[in-house]
C-alpha positions as CSV (number, residue, x, y, z in Angstrom):
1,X,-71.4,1.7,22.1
2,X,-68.8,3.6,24.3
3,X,-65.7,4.6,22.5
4,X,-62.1,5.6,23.6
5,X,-58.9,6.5,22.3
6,X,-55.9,4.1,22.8
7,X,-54.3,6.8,25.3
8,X,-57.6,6.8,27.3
9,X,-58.1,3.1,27.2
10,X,-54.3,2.6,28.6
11,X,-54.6,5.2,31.1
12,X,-58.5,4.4,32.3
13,X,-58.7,0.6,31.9
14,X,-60.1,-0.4,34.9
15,X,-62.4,2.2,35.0
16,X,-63.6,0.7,31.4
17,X,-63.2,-2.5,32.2
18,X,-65.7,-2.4,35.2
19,X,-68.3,-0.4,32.6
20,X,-68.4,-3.5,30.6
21,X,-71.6,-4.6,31.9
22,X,-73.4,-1.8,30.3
23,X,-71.8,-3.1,26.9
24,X,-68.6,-3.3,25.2
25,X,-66.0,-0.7,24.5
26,X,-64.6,0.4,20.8
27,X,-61.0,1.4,21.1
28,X,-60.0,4.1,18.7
29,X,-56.4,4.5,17.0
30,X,-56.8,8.8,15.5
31,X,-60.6,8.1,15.3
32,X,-60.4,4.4,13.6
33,X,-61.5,1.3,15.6
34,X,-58.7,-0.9,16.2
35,X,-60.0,-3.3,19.4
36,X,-63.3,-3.7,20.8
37,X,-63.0,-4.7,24.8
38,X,-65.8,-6.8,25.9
39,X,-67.2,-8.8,28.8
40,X,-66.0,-12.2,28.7
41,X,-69.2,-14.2,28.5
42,X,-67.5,-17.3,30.4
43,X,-64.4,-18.4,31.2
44,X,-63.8,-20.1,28.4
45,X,-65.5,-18.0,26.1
46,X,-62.3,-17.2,24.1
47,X,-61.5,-20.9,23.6
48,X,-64.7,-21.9,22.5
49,X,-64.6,-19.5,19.8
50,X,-61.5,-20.4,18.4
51,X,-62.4,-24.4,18.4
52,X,-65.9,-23.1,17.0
53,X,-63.8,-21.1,14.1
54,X,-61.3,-23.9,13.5
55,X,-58.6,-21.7,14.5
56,X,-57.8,-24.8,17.9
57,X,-59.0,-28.1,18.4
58,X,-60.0,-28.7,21.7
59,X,-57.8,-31.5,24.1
60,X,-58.9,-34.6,24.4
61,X,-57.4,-36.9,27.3
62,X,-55.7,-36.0,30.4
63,X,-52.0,-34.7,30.8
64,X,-49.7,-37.6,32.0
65,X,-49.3,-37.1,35.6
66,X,-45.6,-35.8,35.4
67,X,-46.1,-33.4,33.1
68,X,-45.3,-30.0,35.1
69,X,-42.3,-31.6,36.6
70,X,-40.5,-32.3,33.3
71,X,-37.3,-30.5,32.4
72,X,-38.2,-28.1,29.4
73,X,-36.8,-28.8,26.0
74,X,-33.7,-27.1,25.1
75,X,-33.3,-24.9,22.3
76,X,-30.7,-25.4,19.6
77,X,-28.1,-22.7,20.3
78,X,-28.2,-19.8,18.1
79,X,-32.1,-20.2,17.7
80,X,-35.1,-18.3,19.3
81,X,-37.9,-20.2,20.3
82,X,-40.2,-18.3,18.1
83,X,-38.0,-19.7,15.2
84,X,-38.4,-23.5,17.1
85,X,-42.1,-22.9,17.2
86,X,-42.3,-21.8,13.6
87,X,-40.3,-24.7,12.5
88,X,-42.4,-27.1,14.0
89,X,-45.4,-25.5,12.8
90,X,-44.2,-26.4,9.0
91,X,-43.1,-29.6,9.7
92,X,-46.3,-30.8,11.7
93,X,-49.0,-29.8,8.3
């Protein structure tokens, strides 16, 4: 397996990225593996993984049909939408 250094990886990712077809990538942080780049096998490769792992669970239905055109939510003033996303997380388990 081909290995780089965070600083080559940064400055060269194109160049690794279009190696990928001879095999993934280990990306090193002072010699240590942090990240390993490889070839998406299909689009959603990614997704399928995490619904496989139980990390998601995949949609079911169809968005109703006004659903890009509706005004965002609005967050509480004085709260960061990381904190909002959080909350909800605890409340919805």
């Amino acid at each position: 397996m081909k290995t780089a250094s965070i600083t080559e990886a940064k400055n060269n990712l194109s160049k690794l990225i279009d190696g990928l077809r001879r095999g993934p990538v280990m990306i090193l942080d002072r010699g240590r593996p942090v990240a390993r780049l490889e070839a998406a096998t299909a689009p959603d490769a990614g997704v399928a993984h995490l619904v496989r792992a139980g990390v998601m669970a995949a949609g079911s239905g169809t968005l109703p049909a006004d659903f890009f055109t509706r005004p965002l939510p609005e967050l509480s003033p004085g709260k960061s939408a990381v904190a909002c996303v959080l909350e909800e997380r605890r409340s919805s388990r």
